[in-house]
N, C-alpha and C positions, 0 to 999 in steps of 0.2 A: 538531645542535650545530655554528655556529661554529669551523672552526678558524684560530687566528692562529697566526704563525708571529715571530719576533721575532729580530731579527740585529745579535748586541751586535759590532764587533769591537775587539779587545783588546789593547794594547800596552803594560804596564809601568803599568798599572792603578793598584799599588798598593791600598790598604784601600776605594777610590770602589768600585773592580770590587763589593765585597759589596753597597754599598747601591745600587747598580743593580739586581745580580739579585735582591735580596731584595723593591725598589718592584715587581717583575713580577710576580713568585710572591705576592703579597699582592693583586694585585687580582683583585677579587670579581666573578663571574657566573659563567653556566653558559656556558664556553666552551672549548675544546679549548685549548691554548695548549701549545706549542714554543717553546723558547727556543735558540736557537744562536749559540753563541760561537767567534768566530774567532778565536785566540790567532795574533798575529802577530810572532811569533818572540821574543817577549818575553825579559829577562833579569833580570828582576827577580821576588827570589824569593819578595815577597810576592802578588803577583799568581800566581805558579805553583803556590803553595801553595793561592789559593783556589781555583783554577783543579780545583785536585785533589780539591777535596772532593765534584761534582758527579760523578764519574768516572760511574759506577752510578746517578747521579740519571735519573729515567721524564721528566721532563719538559725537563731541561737535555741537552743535548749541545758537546762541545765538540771541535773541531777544529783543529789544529794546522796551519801554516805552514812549509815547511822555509825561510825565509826571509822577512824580512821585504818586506810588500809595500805595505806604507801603507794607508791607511782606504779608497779608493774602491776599489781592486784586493781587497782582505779584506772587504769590503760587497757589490760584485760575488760573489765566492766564495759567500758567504752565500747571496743571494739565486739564483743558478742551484740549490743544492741544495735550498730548499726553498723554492722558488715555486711548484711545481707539487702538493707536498702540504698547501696551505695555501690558507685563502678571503682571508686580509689578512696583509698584510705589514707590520711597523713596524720603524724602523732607529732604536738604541738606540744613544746612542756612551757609552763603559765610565766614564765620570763622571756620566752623566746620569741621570736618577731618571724614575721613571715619579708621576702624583701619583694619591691614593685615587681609586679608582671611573674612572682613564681607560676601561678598556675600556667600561663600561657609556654612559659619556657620547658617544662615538666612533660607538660601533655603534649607539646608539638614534638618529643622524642617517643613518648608514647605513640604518634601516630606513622613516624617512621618506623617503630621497631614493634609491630601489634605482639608481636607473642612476648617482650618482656615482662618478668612480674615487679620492677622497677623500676624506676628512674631519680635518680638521685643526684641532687645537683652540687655546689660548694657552700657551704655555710662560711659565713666573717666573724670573727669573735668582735665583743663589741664591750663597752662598759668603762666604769670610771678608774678601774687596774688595768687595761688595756692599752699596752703602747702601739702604733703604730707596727713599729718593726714586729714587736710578737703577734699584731692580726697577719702581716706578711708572712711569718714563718706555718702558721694557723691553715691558710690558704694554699699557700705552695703546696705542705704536704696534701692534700688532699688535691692538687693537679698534677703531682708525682704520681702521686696511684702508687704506692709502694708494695711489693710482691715478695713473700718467700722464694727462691728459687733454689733449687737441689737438685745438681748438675755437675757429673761427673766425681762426685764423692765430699761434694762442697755444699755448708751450709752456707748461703750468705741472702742479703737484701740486695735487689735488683730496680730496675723499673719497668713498671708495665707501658707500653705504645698505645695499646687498645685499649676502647673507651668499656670495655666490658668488665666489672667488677667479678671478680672471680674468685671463689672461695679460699684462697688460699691470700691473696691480693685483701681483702679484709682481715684475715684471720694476722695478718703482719702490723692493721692499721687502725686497732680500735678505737684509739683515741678522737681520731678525724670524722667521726661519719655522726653527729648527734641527727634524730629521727626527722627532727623536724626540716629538713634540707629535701624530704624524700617523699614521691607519692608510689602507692601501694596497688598494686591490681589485687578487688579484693577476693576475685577467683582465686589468686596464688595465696592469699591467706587461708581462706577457707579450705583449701586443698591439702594447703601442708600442714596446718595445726597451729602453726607456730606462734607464742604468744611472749610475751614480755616474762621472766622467772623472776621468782622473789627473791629465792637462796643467789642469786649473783648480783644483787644491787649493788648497783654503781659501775656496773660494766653488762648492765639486762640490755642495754640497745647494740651494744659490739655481739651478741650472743643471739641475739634476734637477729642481725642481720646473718650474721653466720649458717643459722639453720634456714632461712630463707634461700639464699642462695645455693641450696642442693635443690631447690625446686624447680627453680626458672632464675636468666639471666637478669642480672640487676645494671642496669647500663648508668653512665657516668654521663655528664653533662657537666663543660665548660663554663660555667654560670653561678651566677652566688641566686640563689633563692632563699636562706634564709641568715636571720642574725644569731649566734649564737650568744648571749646575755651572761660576763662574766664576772663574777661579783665575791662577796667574801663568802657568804653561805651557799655560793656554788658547789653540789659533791663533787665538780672535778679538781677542784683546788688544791693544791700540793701536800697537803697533810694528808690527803686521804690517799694519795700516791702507792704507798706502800698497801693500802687494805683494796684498789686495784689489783695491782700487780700478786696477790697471797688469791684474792677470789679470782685471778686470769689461769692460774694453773690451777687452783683446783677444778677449774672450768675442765680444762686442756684434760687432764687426767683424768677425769670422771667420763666426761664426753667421748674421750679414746677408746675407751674402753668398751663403749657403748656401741660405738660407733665410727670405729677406726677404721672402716674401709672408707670413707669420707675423707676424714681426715688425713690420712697415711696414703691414698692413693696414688695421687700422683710423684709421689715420693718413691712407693713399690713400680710404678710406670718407666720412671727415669730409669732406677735403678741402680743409684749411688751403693760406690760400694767401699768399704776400709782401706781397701789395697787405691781404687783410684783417687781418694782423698790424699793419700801419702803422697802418689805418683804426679798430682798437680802442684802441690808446693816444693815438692823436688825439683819440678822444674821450673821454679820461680829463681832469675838472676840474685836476687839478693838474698841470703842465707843470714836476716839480724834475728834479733832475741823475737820481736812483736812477730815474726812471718812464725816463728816456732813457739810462739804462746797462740797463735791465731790458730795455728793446725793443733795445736793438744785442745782447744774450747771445742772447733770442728767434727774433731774425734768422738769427744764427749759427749755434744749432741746428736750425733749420727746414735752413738751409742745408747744415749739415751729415748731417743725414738724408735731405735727396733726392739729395745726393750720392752716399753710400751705396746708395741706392735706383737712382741713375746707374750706377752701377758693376756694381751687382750684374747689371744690367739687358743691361750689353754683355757680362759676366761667359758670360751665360745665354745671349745671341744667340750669343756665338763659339764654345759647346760646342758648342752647336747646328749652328752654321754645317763646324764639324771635323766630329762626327755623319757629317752628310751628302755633306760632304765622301768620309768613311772609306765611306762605305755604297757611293757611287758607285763608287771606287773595286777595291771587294770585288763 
């Protein structure tokens, strides 16, 4: 039997906390299932109250914080205590809904594809600001699979055909993937390290899947498994827009740097270069202003990513160059 292992963590919940654990505990197959909640320091006494009624529950456990520590730090918790008694891991944030038959739709891709380290299905956004049209738009991008592609001297957005999530295919779409849609081989966690970051809140599950995904393929699945729960004290909500997008590059930049043969790969692979940048919008029929503001942005980034790719480059020669420095010296 299957065991999954599920890691709600929980802050001032409120009445969502029940129908979170309630979408768990309802879904159906023959599978071992843990559920563990990190109550993080909450003060709110509706959330305490539910919080209490699992005390003695066989299947829920719930764990206290003497302090509040935020979602990546009470996710991290979670997952060191029961990563290692568990075959898959999924991380459940305490508004969010799990939808009918997740488990079953997840793991039958899991049993087609054994060496994936995911499988990740469509989340629906859901909630009393939610229009219709904006859950359709919610959903499509996440069955586009949207990809970087840099080809022939061009930056632009493409679409993926394949159902394989691929590093570069997340790193265009972090807005679409919230954790909870997703189960976890917990070999592939334990293997890579990879854990939820403090310093990138509000974009720690786009950064998590990211580093995941150099380990083992993350495969995509046709299917809604879970609700996404959208609400005013949501952190995705538009105000917080802009402190997304300021911690998405300082991600990019820091991480490049680190770790830019990941990053930059497939980009040094293709082999874009300034001169075939030029030579593709030259041969574009129409010569208006947007085709030659589109190639000067093009340019920009191109130029902006080998820079990056510069940097990191002398970055990596001068450790190197101390290294040996220290070693001679020793």
């Amino acid at each position: 039997m299957k065991r999954i292992g599920v890691i709600i963590p929980a802050y001032n919940s409120g009445s969502y906390l029940l129908s979170t654990i309630s979408s768990i505990l309802s879904q159906e197959g023959d599978y071992d299932c843990k559920i563990l909640i990190v109550n993080d320091f909450s003060t709110d006494k509706t959330t305490n109250e539910i919080l209490s009624r699992y005390v003695d529950n066989p299947v829920v456990t719930v764990i206290n914080n003497d302090r509040n520590m935020g979602i990546c730090e009470s996710r991290n918790k979670g997952l060191r205590l029961l990563v290692s008694s568990v075959d898959f891991v999924m991380f459940v944030d305490h508004d969010d809904v799990l939808a009918p038959l997740a488990f079953q739709k997840l793991m039958g891709a899991f049993d087609e594809n054994p060496d994936t380290a995911a499988v990740m299905g469509i989340a629906y956004k859901f909630g009393p600001l939610v229009t219709s049209e904006e859950n359709d738009v919610f959903v499509q991008n996440q069955r586009s699979r949207k990809s970087v592609s840099f080809c022939g001297g061009r930056f632009d957005v493409s679409y993926k055909a394949t159902n394989l999530l691929t590093y570069p295919v997340i790193l265009a779409s972090y807005t679409v993937h919230p954790p909870a849609k997703a189960l976890i081989r917990s070999s592939a966690l334990v293997r890579s390290g990879v854990i939820f970051e403090k310093r990138f809140e509000l974009i720690e599950d786009w950064i998590f899947w990211i580093k995941l995904s150099r380990f083992g393929d993350i495969y995509a699945i046709d299917e809604e498994t879970a609700g996404y729960r959208w609400h005013q004290s949501n952190n995705s909500q538009s105000g917080n827009q802009l402190v997304q997008l300021k911690n998405g590059w300082k991600y990019l930049f820091w991480y490049s740097l680190q770790s830019r043969e990941y990053l930059f790969s497939y980009l040094k692979v293709l082999g874009g270069t300034r001169t075939g940048n030029c030579s593709y919008y030259k041969s574009l029929p129409e010569q208006t202003i947007y085709t030659q503001l589109k190639f000067v942005y093009n340019s920009l980034i191109l130029l902006l990513l080998r820079l990056v790719i510069h940097i990191g480059n002398l970055d990596s020669g001068s450790r190197s160059h101390r290294a040996s420095v220290a070693g001679s010296v020793n």
